[in-house]
C-alpha positions as CSV (number, residue, x, y, z in Angstrom):
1,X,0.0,0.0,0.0
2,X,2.9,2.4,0.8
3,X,4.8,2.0,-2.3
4,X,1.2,2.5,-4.4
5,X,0.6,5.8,-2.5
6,X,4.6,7.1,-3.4
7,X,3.6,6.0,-7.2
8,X,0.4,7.8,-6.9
9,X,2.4,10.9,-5.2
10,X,5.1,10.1,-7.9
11,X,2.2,10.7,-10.5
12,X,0.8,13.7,-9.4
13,X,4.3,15.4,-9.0
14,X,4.3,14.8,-13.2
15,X,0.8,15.2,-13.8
16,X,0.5,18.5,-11.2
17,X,3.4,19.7,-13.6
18,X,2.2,19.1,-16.9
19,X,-1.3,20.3,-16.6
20,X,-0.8,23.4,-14.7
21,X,1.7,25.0,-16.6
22,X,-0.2,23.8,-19.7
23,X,1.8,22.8,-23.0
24,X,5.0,25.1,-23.9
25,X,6.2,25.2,-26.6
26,X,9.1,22.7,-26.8
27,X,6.1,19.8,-25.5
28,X,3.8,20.8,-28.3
29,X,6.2,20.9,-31.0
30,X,7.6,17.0,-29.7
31,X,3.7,15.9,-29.9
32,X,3.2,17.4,-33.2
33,X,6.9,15.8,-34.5
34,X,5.6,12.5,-32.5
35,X,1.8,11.7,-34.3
36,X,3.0,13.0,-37.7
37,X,5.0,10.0,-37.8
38,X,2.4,7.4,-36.1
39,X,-0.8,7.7,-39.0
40,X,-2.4,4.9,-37.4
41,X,-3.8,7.0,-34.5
42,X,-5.1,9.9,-36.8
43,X,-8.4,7.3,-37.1
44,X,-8.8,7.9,-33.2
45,X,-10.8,11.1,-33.6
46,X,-13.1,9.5,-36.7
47,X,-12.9,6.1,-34.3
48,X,-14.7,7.5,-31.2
49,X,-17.6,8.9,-33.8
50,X,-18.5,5.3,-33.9
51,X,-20.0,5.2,-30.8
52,X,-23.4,5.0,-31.0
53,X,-24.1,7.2,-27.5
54,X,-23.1,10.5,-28.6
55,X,-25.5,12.7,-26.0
56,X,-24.4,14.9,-23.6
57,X,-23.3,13.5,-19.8
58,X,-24.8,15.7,-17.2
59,X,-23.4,13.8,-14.0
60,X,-25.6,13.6,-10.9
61,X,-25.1,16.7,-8.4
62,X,-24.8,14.2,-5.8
63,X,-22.0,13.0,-8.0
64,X,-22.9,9.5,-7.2
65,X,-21.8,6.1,-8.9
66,X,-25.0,3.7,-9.4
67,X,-24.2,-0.1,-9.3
68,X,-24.7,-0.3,-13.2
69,X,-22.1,2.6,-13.9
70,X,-19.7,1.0,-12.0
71,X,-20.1,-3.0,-13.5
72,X,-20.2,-1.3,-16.9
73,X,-16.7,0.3,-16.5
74,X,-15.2,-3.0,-15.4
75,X,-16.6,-4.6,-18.3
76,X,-15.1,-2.0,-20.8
77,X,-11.8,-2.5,-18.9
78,X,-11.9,-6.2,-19.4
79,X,-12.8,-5.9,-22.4
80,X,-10.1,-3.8,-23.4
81,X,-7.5,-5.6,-21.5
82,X,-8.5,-9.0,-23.2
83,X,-8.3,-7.5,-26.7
84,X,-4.4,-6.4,-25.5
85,X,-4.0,-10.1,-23.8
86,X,0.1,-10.6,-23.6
87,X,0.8,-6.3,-25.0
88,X,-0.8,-5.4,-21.9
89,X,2.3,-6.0,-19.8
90,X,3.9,-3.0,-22.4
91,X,1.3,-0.6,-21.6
92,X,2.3,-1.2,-18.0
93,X,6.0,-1.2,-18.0
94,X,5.7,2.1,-20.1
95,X,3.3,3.4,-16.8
96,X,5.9,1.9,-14.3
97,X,8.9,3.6,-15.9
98,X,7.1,7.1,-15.6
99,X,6.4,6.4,-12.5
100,X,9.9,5.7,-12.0
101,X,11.5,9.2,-12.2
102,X,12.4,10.8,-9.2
103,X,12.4,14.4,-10.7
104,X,9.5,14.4,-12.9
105,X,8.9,18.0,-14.7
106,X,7.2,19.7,-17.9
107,X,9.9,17.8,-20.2
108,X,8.8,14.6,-19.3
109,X,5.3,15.4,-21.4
110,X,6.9,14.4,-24.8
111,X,8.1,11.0,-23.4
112,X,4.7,10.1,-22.1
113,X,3.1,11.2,-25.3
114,X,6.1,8.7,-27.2
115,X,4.8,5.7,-25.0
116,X,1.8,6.2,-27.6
117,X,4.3,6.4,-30.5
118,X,5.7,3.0,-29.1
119,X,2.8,1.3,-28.4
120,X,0.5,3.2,-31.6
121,X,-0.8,0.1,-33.1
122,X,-1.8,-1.9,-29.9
123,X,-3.3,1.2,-28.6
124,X,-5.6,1.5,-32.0
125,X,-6.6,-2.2,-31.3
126,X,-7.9,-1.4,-27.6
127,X,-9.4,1.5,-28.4
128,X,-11.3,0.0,-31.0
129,X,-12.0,-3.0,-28.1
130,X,-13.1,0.7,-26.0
131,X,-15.2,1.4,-28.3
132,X,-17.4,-1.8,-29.2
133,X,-17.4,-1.7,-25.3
134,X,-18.8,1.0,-25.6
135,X,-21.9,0.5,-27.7
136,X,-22.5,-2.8,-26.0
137,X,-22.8,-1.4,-22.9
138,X,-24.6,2.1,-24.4
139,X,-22.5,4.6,-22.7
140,X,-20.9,7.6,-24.3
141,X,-17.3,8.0,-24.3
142,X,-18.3,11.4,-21.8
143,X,-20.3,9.1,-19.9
144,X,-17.3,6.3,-19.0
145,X,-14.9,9.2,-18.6
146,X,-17.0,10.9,-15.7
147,X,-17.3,7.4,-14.2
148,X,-14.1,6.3,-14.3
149,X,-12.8,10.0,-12.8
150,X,-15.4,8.8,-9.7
151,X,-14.6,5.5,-9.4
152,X,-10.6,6.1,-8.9
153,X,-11.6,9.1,-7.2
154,X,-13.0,6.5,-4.7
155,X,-10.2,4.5,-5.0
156,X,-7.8,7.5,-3.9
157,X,-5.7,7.2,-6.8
158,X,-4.4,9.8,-9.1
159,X,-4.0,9.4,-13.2
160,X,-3.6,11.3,-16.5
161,X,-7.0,10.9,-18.9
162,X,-5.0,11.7,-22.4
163,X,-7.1,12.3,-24.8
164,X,-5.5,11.6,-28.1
165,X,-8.0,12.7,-30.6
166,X,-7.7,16.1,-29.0
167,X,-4.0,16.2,-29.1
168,X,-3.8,14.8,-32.6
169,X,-6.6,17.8,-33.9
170,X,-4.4,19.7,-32.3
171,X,-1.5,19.2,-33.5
172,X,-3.1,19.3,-37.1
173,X,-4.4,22.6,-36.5
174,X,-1.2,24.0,-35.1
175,X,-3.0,24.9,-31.9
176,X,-1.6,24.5,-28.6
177,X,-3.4,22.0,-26.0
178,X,-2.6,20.3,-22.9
179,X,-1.2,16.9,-22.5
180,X,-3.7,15.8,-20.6
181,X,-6.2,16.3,-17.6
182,X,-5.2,15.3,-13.9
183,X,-8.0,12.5,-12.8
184,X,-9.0,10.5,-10.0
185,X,-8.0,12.0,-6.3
186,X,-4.6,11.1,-4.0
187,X,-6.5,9.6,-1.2
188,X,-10.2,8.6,-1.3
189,X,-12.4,11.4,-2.6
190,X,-16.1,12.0,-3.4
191,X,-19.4,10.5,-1.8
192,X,-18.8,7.8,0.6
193,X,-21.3,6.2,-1.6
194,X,-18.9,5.7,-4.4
195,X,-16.3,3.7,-2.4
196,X,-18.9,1.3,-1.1
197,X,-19.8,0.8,-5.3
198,X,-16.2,-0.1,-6.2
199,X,-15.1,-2.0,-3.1
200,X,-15.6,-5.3,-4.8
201,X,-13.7,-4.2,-7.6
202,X,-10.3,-2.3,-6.2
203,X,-8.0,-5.2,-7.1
204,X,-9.4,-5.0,-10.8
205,X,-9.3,-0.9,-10.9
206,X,-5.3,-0.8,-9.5
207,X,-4.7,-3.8,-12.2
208,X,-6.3,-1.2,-14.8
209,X,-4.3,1.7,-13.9
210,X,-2.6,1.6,-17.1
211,X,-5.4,1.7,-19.1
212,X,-6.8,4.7,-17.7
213,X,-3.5,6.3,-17.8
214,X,-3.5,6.0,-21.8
215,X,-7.3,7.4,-22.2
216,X,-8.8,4.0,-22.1
């Protein structure tokens, strides 16, 4: 438990970095340099059109989890994490090693955006796993983010939701944009509620840590 709390504290040190002094310009000039050589993942913003739920997620003001929200996540996880089957140990050794840095800063964004670059093609291949998930289970994509920010919120852990069709129309458009979007909570957050929904599923959650960590 100790040494998942310093990775989560690890975490935040990057993430806190990243997203609150936004992208400079050295970070958005690697991601730009990075996708225009990966054109497998320019199908990720055309990709998530295909699910089915497009409406609008207004989240509860009680911002509760209900038992389906919750059993619906861990079914897109598995899902996801089947399609992967043995590549999922990549996507976590790339998590591990950012973990890993003792100094973590504002440069690091271009190496967590390469892990993408690295892994391009088995990350197409789960989110297209994400997205049948998706439609089978009839959430929206704004839908399973909002639940997964409450459910690790719960858990008390801390990840990066990067979404890579905004980074890629980004980087098309020459605009600047953030790497990502600090998620989840260091230490158990939100309604009491919420941590009685995932209790039966922590194990599962910390095993998906990756996965959320790469906008899955």
């Amino acid at each position: 438990m100790i040494k998942k709390i310093a990775l989560g504290c690890g975490l935040a040190l990057v993430l806190t970095g990243i997203v609150a002094a936004g992208l400079a310009y050295y970070a958005y000039r690697q991601v730009s340099s990075t996708f225009g050589q990966f054109a497998v993942l320019n199908e990720t913003p055309e990709l998530e059109k295909s699910v089915r739920n497009q409406e609008a997620y207004v989240p509860p003001p009680s911002e509760e989890l209900t038992e389906a929200q919750v059993e619906k996540l861990v079914k897109v996880q598995a899902d996801v994490r089947k399609r992967l089957g043995d590549r999922m140990a990549a996507f976590e050794a790339q998590y591990k090693a950012l973990l890993a840095k003792e100094e973590p800063s504002l440069g690091d964004g271009p190496k967590i955006l390469q892990a993408y670059a690295d892994l391009a093609s088995s990350w197409m291949d789960a989110k297209r796993a994400q997205v049948e998930a998706l439609n089978v289970t009839g959430l929206s994509l704004e839908e399973y983010r909002w639940i997964r920010n409450q459910s690790y919120r719960a858990l008390g852990q801390p990840f990066v939701d990067m979404d890579v069709s905004k980074i890629i129309e980004s980087a098309k458009s020459g605009a600047q944009s953030t790497i990502g979007e600090l998620r989840g909570s260091l230490g158990p957050d939100g309604p009491a509620a919420n941590q009685e929904r995932i209790a039966k599923f922590k194990k599962m959650l910390q095993e998906n840590l990756a996965l959320a960590s790469f906008g899955l």
